[in-house]
C-alpha positions, 0 to 999 in steps of 0.5 A, a space after each residue: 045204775 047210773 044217774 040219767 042227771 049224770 049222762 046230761 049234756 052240761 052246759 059246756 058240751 061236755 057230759 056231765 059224767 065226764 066233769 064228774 070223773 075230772 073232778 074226781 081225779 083232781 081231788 084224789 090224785 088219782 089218774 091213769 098216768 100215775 103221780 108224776 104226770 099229776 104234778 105238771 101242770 096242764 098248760 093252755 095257750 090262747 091267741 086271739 085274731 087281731 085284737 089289739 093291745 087296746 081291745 080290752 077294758 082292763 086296758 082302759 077301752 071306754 066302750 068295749 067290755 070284757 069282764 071275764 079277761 079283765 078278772 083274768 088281768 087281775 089274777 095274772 102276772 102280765 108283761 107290760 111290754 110285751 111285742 109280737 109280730 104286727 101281722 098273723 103269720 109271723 107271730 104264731 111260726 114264732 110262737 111255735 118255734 121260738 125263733 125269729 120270722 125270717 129266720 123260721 121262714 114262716 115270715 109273711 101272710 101271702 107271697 108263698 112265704 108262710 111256710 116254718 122250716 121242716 128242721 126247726 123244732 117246734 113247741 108242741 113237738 117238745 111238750 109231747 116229747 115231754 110227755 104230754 099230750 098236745 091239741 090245737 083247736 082253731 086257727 092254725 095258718 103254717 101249712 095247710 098240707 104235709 109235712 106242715 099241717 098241725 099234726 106234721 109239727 107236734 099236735 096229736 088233735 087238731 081241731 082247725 080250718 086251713 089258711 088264714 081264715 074263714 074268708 081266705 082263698 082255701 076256706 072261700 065257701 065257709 062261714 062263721 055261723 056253720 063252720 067247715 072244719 078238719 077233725 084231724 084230716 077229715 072235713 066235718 061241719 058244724 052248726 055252732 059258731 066258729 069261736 064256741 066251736 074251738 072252745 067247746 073241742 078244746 074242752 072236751 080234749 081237755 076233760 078226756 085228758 083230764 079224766 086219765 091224769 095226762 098233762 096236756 098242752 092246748 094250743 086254743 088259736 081263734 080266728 076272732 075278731 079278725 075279718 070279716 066282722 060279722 059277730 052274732 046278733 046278741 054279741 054285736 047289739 051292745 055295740 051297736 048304737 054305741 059307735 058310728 061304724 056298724 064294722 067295728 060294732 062287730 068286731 066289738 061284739 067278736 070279742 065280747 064273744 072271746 070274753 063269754 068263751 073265756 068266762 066258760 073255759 075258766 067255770 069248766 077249769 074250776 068245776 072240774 077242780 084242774 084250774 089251780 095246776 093249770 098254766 094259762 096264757 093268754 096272747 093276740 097277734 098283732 096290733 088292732 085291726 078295726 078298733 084303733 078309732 075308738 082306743 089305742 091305749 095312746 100308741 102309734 099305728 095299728 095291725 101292720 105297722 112297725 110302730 108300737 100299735 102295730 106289735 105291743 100284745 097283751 100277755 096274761 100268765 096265770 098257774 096258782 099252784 105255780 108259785 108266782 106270787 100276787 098279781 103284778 105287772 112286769 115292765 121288763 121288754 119281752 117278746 113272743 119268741 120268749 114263750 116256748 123257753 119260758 113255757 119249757 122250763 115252767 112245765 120241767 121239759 127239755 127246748 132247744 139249746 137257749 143259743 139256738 133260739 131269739 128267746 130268752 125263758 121269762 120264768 125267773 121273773 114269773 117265779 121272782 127269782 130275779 126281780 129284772 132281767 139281763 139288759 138286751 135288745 130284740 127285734 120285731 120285724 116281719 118279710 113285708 107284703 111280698 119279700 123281706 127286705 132289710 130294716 123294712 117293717 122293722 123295730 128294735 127294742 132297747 128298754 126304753 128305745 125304739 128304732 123304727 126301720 133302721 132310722 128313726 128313733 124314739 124315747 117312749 118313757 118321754 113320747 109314748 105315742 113317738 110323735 118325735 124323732 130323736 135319731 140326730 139327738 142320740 147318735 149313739 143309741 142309734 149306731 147301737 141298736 143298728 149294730 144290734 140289727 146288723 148283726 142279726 141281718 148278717 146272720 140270715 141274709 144269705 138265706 133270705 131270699 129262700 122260701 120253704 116250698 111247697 112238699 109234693 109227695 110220691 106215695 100214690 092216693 096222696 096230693 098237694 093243694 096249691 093255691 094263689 097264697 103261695 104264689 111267690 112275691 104275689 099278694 093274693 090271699 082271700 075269696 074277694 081277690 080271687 073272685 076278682 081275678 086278682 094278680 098279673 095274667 099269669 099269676 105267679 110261681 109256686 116252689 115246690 119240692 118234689 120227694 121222687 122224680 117221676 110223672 105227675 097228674 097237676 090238676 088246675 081250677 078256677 075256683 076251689 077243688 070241692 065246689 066242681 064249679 064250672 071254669 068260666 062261670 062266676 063264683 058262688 054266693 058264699 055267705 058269712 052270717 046271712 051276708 052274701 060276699 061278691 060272686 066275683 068276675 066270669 073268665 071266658 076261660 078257654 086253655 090253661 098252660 104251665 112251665 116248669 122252672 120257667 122253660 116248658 110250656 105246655 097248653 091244653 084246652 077246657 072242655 065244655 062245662 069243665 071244672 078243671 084242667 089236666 095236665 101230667 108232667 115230670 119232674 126231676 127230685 128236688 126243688 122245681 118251680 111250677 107257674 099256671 095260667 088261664 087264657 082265653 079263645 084268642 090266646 090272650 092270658 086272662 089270670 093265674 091259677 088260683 087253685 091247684 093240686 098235685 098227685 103222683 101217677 
């Protein structure tokens, strides 16, 4: 008879019988993948919303604690110099794919331009052809509907929201506190707090994996400390007599609760004896959002800017069993697009061609098989607010240098804060690093102008959501801006591609499909932790009308109390542009369509 002790929840959500069997399997070596699978490691990879480099008290904050990252800086090998891209998107397509942002597609935050090309291979899809089994939990922000969804790209679970947060337009209702999430592609709802919920999946994936002897790879995405900043009242009470800004007491206190996650993620991977072959890396995505008043680790700009606090990441590798000698620091310039090679060969699993990648594979270095790599240069640069353009937003990375937008120059072994200009002292260096860039832009500039579009199936009983996220070269991108009726009177264009020519239902809203709310109403009271966001602006909505490809027009009235007009429209196979509006009684165009989805008939 079982132990009723053994059948307990244990305090990591897991049940204590569970644990019992991982460690069981740890000790003995035995699993239900046999000896083989046992030896390669489990590899998990963290990336954190917006927390800078500076964010971290091993970094040198004086007033934020993270003790339990601090003990993970001790035990890693770190990349000092490490670069990611200084905004969300970008960084994570990069991460997946090993290829540049413009070059990958998934290039920007909105503007319809965030979307990974559907013929670029990705990380998880080589770790599950690898044979491993692969999860995301959390934060995925490439493709809320098929074929870009996690599950569309390499994850076999996913645990995740849709957009780029809990406060985007396709989560407008959501909530830190009770979290609306996708189990795969079916809506569930939790009462556990955002972050605690990702961990809590993560780990129970983990363990049932564990439990078979099956390597896997976790992909653990967290939309903290990322706005809005509403951490709860015990990780935001150190904090709050501490600094001025009660905002940035949360965005402390969101990262004291990373800090607590970690610390239970790291007791669970000791308790259930897998931490020794376990990979762990942990990353964030761009430089600071909130904290740059209080410590910039001495760097110039923040989350956005092409300067060095808009994209030096933390990067924390750690696998005892790996063989990577002592905890050090590694001076070498690396950037993200160096983790899907580096992970590939780490784990003894084939990647694409190291031609056909940005990235260079760091494990000589983590293994200390070479004490410095090769001499070379990398650019850091995402597409801008609304298109890419060249040399905007952009750096390269030479060593030491950094040419900042094709320009400006600095030395940071002499002006690490780059206060000083010296292009006209070095025209040499600049020629080079411009010659560098050229090259790269010459690559892809025929292609820039290209957007991944949106995919709109055929098969019947499926469909498409549209939302003003990816209207093109329009920057309408969370609850606030579509509560407020953001963006020109009619919006903007979305690319789509259509799988089979034929007839079509577009269905068009105001507001999100799974409110039913009233078209000229104002929006709900949504909250995040007990605090009410703005209701919004009431349309005196009265038709909608839509083009395709920028030639028909066709308009067709709301009905009373409406939540939402229909329209059934053909398009031909292949690449179209569809544009939606909302107008009032006398004609006059009141604001685009912020909310839309398509179905075949």
């Amino acid at each position: 008879m079982q132990s009723r002790s053994m059948l307990r929840t244990h305090r990591y959500g897991i049940p204590a019988l569970v644990l019992a069997a991982v460690a069981l399997v740890a000790l003995t070596g035995c699993g239900g993948s046999g000896d083989q699978a046992q030896a390669r490691p489990n590899v998990i990879v963290i990336l954190t919303d917006d927390q800078g480099y500076g964010d971290l008290s091993a970094h040198g904050n004086p007033i934020l604690k993270t003790p339990h990252l601090d003990k993970l800086h001790g035990e890693s090998v770190r990349f000092g110099d490490f670069h990611v891209a200084s905004v969300c998107t970008p960084t994570r397509g990069e991460l997946m794919t090993g290829l540049y942002s413009l070059r990958n597609k998934a290039g920007m935050v909105p503007a319809g331009r965030n979307l990974m090309r559907r013929d670029v291979s990705t990380m998880p899809e080589a770790f599950a052809a690898g044979g491993y089994t692969t999860g995301l939990f959390g934060k995925w922000h490439l493709g809320d509907t098929y074929p870009h969804r996690p599950l569309d790209r390499g994850f076999q679970r996913a645990v995740w929201h849709k957009g780029w947060g809990l406060a985007s337009e396709i989560e407008y209702d959501n909530d830190y506190y009770y979290t609306r999430y996708l189990d795969q592609t079916e809506v569930r709802y939790s009462d556990r707090f955002c972050t605690n919920l990702w961990f809590d999946k993560a780990m129970e994936w983990m363990g049932e994996q564990a439990v078979m002897g099956q390597p896997f790879f976790a992909y653990i995405a967290l939309n903290t400390p990322h706005y809005p900043f509403h951490s709860l009242g015990k990780d935001f009470a150190p904090y709050g007599d501490k600094v001025d800004d009660p905002l940035l007491a949360h965005f402390f206190g969101l990262i004291k609760n990373i800090d607590e996650n970690f610390a239970r993620l790291d007791a669970w991977l000791a308790e259930t004896g897998i931490q020794d072959n376990t990979l762990v890396v942990l990353m964030n995505d761009n430089g600071t959002a909130k904290g740059e008043t209080v410590f910039n680790a001495g760097m110039r700009g923040k989350k956005g800017s092409p300067y060095e606090g808009g994209h030096r990441a933390i990067c924390f590798i750690r696998w005892p069993d790996g063989g990577l000698g002592e905890p050090r620091t590694i001076g070498y310039p690396a950037q993200v697009t160096d983790i899907f090679p580096t992970l590939a060969d780490l784990a003894g699993i084939d990647a694409p061609e190291p031609s056909s990648l940005d990235g260079d594979s760091l494990a000589p270095l983590l293994t200390g098989e070479m004490d410095q790599g090769p001499d070379r240069k990398f650019i850091v640069q995402y597409g801008g607010r609304h298109r890419p353009a060249k040399y905007a937003e952009s750096t390269v990375v030479w060593n030491q240098w950094r040419l900042v937008e094709g320009t400006e120059l600095y030395d940071l072994s002499s002006d690490p804060g780059q206060a000083s200009d010296i292009a006209a002292e070095h025209p040499d260096i600049v020629r080079d690093m411009q010659a560098h860039y050229d090259e790269y832009w010459a690559e892809i500039e025929a292609s820039v102008e290209e957007v991944e579009p949106l995919f709109i199936r055929a098969e019947q009983g499926t469909f498409t959501e549209l939302t003003s996220n990816s209207w093109i070269e329009v920057d309408c991108d969370n609850r606030e801006r579509t509560a407020n009726a953001c963006g020109p009177p009619r919006g903007g264009p979305w690319q789509i591609e259509v799988e089979q020519a034929g007839q079509y239902e577009v269905e068009l809203s105001r507001w999100p499909f799974h409110l039913d709310r009233d078209l000229t109403v104002e929006g709900p009271g949504a909250t995040i932790g007990g605090m009410l966001i703005e209701r919004g602006v009431a349309l005196p909505i009265a038709s909608a009308s839509v083009s395709v490809n920028g030639q028909r027009h066709v308009t067709a009235k709301a009905e009373e109390g409406a939540s939402s007009i229909r329209f059934e429209l053909t398009f031909e196979q292949g690449r179209n542009t569809l544009q939606g509006w909302f107008s009032d009684q006398s004609g006059k165009d009141l604001a685009g369509v912020y909310y839309g989805r398509i179905s075949a008939q």
